[in-house]
N, C-alpha and C positions, 0 to 999 in steps of 0.2 A: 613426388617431384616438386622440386620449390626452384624457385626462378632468381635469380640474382637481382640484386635491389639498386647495385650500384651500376651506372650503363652512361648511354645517353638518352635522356627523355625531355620530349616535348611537349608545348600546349595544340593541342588541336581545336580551334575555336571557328563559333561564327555567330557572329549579330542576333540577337533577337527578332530584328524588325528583319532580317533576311535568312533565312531556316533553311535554306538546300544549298547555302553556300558558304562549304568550309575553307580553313586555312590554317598553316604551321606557323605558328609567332614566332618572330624575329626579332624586337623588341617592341616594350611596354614604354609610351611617352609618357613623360610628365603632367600629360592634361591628360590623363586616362586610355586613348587610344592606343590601341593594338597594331603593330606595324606586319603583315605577311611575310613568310620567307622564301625567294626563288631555286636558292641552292642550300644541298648541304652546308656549306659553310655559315650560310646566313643562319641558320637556326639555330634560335636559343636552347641551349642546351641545361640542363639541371644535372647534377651528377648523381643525384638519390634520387628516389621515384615520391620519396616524402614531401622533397621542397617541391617536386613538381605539382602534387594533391593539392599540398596549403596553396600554393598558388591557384590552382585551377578552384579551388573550392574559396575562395577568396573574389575571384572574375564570379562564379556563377552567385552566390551571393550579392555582390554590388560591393562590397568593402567600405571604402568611404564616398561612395557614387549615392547620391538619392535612390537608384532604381538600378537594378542589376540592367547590364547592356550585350551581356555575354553569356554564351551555354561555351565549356569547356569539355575536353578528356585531357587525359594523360597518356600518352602512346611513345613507345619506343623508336628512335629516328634510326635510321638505317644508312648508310651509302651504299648508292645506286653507281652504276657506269656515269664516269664523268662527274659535271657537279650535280649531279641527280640525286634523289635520295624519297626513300618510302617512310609511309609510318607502319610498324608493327604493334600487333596488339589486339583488343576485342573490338 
């Protein structure tokens, strides 16, 4: 069984200095920070699960930060009823 590569996939992230509180990115500013997303719509979506990896293994790294500021996954975005939406995945 093999899974299809091409979808929609997100970052699932959360702060280092805060570890039991996740969040699906919506966008990445230009001073480094991570913006949350409330709806489907709002989430950044990748259309390969690759560009989603190099990203997420990019955040957990630190990239060009001094000190990494983020733990990531890569998980599958969903729509839910409404503007809802789940993340799928391990």
């Amino acid at each position: 069984m093999s899974a299809d590569q091409k979808g929609d996939w997100a970052i699932f992230y959360r702060r280092l200095d805060d570890p039991t509180v996740w969040h699906t990115m919506k966008l990445w500013r230009k001073d480094g920070v991570l913006v949350s997303a409330k709806t489907f719509d709002d989430v950044y979506k990748f259309n390969r699960f690759k560009e989603a990896f190099n990203f997420a293994k990019n955040l957990i790294t630190g990239g060009d930060m001094d000190q990494p500021v983020y733990d990531a996954q890569v998980k599958r975005v969903c729509k839910a009823k409404g503007d809802a939406f789940y993340l799928a995945g391990n």
